[in-house]
N, C-alpha and C positions, 0 to 999 in steps of 0.2 A: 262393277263386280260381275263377274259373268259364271252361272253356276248351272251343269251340266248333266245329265244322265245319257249315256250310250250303251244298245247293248253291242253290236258288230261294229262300229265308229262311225255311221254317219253322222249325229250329232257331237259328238268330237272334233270331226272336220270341220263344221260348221263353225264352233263355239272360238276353235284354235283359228280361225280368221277373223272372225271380230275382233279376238285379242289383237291379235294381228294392229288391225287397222284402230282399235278403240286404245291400246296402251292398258286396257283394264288388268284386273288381278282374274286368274281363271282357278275355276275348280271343281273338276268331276266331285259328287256328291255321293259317289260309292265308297270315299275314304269314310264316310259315316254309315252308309248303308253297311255296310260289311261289321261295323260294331254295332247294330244298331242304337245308334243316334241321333240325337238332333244338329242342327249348326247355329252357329251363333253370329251374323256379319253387321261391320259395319263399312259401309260406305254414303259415299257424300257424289258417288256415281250412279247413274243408273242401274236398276239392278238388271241383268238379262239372263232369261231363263231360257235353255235348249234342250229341246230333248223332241222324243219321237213318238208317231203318232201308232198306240194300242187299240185298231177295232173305234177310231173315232174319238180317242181319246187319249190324253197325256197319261202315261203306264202311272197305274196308283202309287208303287211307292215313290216315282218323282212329288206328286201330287198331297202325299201324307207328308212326304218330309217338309216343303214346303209350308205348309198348313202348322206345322209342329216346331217350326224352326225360328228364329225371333230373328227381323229384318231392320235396325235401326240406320239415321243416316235418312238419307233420300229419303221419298218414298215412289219415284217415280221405275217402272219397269217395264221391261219390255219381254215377250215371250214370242219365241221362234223354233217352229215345229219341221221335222223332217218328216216325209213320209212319202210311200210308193207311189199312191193314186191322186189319193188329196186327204186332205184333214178334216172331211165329214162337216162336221159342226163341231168341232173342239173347241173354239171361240167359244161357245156360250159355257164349256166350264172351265175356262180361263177366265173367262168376266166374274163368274159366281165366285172362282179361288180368289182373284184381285178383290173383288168387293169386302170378302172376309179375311183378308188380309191388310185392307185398309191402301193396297195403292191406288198408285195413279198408271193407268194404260196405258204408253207412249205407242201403243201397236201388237199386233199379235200378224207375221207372217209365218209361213210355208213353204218349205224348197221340196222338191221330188231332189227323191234320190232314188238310189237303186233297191231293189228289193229283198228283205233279208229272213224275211219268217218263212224260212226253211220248216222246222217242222211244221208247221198249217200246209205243208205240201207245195210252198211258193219259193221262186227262185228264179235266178236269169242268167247266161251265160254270162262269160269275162266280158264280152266287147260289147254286150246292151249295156254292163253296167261301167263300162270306159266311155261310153257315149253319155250317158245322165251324167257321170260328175262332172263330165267336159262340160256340159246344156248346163249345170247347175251354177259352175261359179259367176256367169255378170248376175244371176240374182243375190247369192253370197255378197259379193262385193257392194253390190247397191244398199242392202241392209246394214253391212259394215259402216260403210259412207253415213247413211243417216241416224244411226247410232252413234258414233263419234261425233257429229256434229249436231248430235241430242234434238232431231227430228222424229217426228211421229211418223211410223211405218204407213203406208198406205194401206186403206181399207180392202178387206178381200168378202166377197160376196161367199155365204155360208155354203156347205156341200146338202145332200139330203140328209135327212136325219136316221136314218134306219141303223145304220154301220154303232152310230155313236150310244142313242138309247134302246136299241134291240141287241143286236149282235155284241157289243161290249160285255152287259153282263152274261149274259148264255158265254162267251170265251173265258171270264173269270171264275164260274161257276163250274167249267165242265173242262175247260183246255190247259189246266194250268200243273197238271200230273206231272211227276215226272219219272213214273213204273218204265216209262216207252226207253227212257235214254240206254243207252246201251253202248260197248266199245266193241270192234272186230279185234281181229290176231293181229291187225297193223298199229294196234296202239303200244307206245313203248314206255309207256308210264312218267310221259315228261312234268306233267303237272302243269301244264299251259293251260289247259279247262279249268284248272281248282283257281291259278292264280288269276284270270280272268272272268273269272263270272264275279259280277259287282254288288250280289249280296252273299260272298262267303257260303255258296249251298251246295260248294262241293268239296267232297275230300277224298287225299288221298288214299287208298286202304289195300295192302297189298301191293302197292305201286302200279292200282289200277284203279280209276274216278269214282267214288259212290256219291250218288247225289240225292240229297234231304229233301224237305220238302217245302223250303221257300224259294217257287222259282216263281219268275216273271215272264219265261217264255222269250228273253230277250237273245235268245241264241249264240251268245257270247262266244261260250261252249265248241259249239259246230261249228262255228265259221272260224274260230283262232284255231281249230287243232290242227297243227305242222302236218300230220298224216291223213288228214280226213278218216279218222281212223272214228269217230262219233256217230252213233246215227239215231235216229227218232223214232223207233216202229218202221216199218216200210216204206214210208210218207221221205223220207231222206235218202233214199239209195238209187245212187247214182244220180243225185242232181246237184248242179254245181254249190259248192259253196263261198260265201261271202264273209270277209271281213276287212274292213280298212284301216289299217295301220296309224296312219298319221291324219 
């Protein structure tokens, strides 16, 4: 069973290739985040968990739902992080969620992928990030491989620690507003932000976005809108945006 958080789709991409190659059952974990709830799985497979790396750390509501969600079956899992630079030290609270969760750790890797937290003022042109997913899939496919043939990922030597126990909480305590968001005259009121953002925190009003106040900063928003028509305060204008389809 292979269960998912993406805000722009890199971990999407990722997850839809181990199904791929695993035959497992897949499933973004926004179809509950958007109600909030919990989930309820059984399987007699590994379980694997995807999603992307927040400031050194797996985004908390992946992290709470997990924590809140009852995992019977197996109990063996595996966790595979997407992220810009590197994954900090997010193994050690993947270890901490496995231990109180009661698995067993077949592996915790990390693919770079391309860069998406646009509003933190970060971004990359179209052809840096056609270059990373091109450089990303033989590792994709290597973790596919030893997942389906229910091998333990290879050990990765931790990042520093600062990004994960410093800068983490300062970004959920101070970065997570969302007064900034705002649309130009090029938005046409399609509703591809409300219907993409994977906790329900934006609505239509007017047949123009207003957005509540549970965001996760996942960008979803910015990078799906057809018109680039979104933007973040200042921090987003005129810088490319990101999002991956499939």
């Amino acid at each position: 069973m292979i269960l998912y958080f993406t805000g722009t789709g890199n971990s999407r991409h990722v997850a839809n290739k181990i199904a791929k190659a695993t035959g497992d059952a897949i499933e973004d974990i926004a179809i509950h985040l958007r109600k909030h709830e919990t989930g309820s799985y059984q399987s007699e497979r590994p379980y694997v968990f995807v999603g992307p790396v927040y400031a050194g750390r797996l985004p908390r509501v992946m992290t709470k739902f997990i924590e809140e969600s009852l995992f019977a079956g197996t109990s063996k899992a595996y966790f595979v992080a997407t992220c810009a630079e590197t994954p900090w030290i997010t193994i050690r609270y993947v270890e901490r969620l496995v231990k109180e969760k009661g698995f067993d750790l077949r592996g915790f890797s990390s693919i770079l992928m391309p860069q998406s937290y646009i509003t933190g003022g970060l971004s990359q042109p179209e052809e840096a990030c056609s270059k990373i997913l091109h450089e990303a899939e033989p590792k994709i496919s290597e973790i596919a491989a030893l997942i389906r043939d229910g091998k333990a990922l290879p050990k990765e030597q931790p990042g520093k620690s600062y990004m994960s126990t410093v800068a983490n909480p300062i970004m959920y305590a101070t970065m997570m507003g969302t007064g900034k968001f705002h649309v130009t005259e090029s938005c046409i009121g399609c509703g591809t932000c409300a219907a993409k953002c994977p906790l329900a925190n934006i609505q239509m009003v007017g047949g123009k976005p207003r957005w509540g106040k549970d965001c996760t900063q996942c960008n979803a928003c910015i990078g799906a809108c057809p018109q680039g028509a979104i933007e973040y305060g200042s921090k987003t204008v005129g810088k490319p945006r990101y999002y991956l389809a499939n």
